[in-house]
C-alpha positions as CSV (number, residue, x, y, z in Angstrom):
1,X,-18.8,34.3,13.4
2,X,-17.1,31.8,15.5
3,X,-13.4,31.0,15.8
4,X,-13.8,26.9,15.7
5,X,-13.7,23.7,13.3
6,X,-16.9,22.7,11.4
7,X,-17.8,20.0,14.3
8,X,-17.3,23.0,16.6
9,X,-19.8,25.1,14.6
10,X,-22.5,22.4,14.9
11,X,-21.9,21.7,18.6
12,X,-22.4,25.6,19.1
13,X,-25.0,25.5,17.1
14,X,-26.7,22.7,19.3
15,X,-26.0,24.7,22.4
16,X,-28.0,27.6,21.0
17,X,-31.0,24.8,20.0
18,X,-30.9,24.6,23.6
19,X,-31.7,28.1,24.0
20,X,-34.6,27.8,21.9
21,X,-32.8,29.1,19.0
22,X,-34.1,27.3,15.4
23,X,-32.1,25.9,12.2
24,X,-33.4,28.0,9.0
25,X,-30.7,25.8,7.4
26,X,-29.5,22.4,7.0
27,X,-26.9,22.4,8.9
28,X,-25.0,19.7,6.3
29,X,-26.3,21.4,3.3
30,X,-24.2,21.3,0.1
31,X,-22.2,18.3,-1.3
32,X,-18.7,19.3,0.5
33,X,-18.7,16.6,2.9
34,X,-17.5,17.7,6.5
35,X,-14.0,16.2,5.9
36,X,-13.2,17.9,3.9
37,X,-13.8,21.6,4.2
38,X,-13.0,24.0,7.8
39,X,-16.2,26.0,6.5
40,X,-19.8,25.3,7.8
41,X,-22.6,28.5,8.0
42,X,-25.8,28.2,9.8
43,X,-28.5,29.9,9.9
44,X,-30.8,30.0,12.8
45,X,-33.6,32.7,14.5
46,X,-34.5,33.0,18.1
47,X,-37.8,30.8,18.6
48,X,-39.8,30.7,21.6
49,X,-38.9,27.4,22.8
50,X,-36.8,24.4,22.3
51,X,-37.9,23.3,18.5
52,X,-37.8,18.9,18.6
53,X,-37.0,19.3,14.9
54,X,-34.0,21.7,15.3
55,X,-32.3,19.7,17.8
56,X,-32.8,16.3,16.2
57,X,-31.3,17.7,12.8
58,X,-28.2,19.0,14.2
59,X,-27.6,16.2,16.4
60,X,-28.0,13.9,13.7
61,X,-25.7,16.7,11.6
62,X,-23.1,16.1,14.7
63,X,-22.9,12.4,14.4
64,X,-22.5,12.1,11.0
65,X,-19.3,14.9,10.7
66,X,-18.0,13.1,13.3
67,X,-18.1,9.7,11.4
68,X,-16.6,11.4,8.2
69,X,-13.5,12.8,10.6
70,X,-12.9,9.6,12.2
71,X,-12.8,7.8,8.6
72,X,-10.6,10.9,7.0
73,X,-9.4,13.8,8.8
74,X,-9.6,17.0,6.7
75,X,-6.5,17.8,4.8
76,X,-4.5,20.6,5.2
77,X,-5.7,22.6,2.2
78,X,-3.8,25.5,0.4
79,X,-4.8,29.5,0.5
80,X,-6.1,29.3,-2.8
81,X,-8.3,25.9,-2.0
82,X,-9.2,27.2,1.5
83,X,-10.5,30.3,-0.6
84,X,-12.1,28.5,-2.6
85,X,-14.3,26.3,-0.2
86,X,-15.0,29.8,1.4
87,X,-16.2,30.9,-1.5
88,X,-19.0,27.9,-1.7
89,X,-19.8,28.1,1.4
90,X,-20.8,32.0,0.7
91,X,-22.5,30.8,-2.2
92,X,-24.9,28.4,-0.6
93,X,-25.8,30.6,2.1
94,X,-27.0,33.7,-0.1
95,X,-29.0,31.6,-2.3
96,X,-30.3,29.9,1.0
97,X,-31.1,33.3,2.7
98,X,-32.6,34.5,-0.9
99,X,-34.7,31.2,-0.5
100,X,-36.0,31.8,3.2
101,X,-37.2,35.4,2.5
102,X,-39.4,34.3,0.1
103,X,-41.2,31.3,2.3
């Protein structure tokens, strides 16, 4: 788990890319735009060496969170709505794991 914003999560994420890690999600899943929640969760695996697609996805994931912060920054939610967007965020990613361990 990392200590950052959701444009720091993607840029962390690209570093690993890098490092031959691989995206087993999309890293702008979901239909929270990235304005306006802190939460992001990626999944990625170790690969063997630097996957095209991975980096050209979160890249592309990069530049468009950026273009949604720059037109609204995110709003300083309350506990209960913070909880909430956890919550979702949670969501997505067990269905998404159930997904990926039956491909």
């Amino acid at each position: 788990m990392l200590d950052t914003d959701y444009i720091g999560t993607l840029k962390e994420c690209r570093d690993l890319v890098h490092k031959g890690y691989e995206l087993l999600s999309h890293p702008l899943y979901g239909s929270v735009k990235p304005n306006e929640t802190p939460y992001r969760t990626v999944i990625i695996k170790k690969g063997k060496s630097l996957d095209t697609n991975s980096l050209n996805l979160i890249e592309e994931a990069i530049e468009t969170a950026e273009k949604f912060k720059n037109n609204k920054l995110t709003p300083m939610w309350t506990e209960k709505v913070l909880d909430d967007f956890r919550v979702i965020d949670f969501d997505i990613m067990r269905n998404t794991i159930q997904r990926i361990q039956y491909v």
